[in-house]
C-alpha positions in Angstrom: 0.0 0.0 0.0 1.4 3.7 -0.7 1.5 5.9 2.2 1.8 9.6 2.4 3.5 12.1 4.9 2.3 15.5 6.3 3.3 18.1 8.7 0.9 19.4 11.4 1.7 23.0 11.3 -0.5 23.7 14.5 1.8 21.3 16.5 5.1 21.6 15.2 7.4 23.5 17.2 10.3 24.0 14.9 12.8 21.3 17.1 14.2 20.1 13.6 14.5 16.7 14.7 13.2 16.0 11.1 16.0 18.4 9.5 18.4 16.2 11.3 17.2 13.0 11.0 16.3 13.3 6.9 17.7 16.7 5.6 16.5 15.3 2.1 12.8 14.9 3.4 12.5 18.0 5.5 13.4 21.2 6.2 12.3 24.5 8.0 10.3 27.2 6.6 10.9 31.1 7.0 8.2 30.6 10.0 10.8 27.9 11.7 8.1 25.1 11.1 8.3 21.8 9.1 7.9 21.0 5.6 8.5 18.4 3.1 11.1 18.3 0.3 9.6 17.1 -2.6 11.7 15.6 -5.5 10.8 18.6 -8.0 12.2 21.1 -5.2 8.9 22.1 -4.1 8.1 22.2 -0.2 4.9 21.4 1.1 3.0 20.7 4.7 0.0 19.6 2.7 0.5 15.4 2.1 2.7 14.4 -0.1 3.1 10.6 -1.6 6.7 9.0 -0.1 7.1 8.0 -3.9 7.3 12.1 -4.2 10.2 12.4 -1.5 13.9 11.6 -1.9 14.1 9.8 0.9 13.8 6.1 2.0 10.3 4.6 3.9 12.5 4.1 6.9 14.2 7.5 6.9 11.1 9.4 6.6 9.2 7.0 9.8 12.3 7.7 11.3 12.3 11.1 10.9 8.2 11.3 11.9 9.2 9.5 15.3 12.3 11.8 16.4 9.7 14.7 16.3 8.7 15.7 20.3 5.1 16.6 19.3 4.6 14.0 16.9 3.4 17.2 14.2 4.3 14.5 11.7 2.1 12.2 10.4 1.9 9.2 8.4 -0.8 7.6 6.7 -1.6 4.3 4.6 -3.8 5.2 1.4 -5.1 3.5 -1.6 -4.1 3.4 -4.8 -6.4 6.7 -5.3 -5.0 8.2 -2.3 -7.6 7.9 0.1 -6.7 7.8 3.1 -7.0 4.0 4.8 -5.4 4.5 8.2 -3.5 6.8 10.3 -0.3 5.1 10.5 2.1 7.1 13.0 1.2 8.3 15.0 -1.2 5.5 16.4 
């Protein structure tokens, strides 16, 4: 199943535990909060496919768990991208 990736602005903080964990996936905004890198150089908070990010599965679940406030979030979708199940955080 595809899964996509998205950034709580509300609860991030701006720690950067993403920026240090997958500088490919994320990186912080002029506002100092999360977004995602995606392959065509465009950020986003909105979600985005992990097919769209240069960055392995594992990095970017990685990268979702080091964050304090879990403002990352992960979610299993169909092959139309609906969204399935909430993934991380559970």
């Amino acid at each position: 199943m595809p899964y996509t990736v998205k950034v709580d602005r509300a609860l991030c903080i701006g720690a950067a535990s993403c920026v240090a964990v997958s500088a490919n996936a994320f990186e912080l905004d002029s506002e100092g909060k999360a977004v995602i890198k995606k392959k065509d150089g465009t950020t986003t908070s909105d979600p985005v496919s992990f097919s769209e990010i240069n960055e392995s599965e594992q990095v970017i679940e990685h990268a979702a768990k080091s964050c304090p406030v879990n403002a990352i979030i992960i979610v299993e979708t169909d092959q139309q991208g609906n969204e399935i199940r909430q993934v991380y955080p559970s």
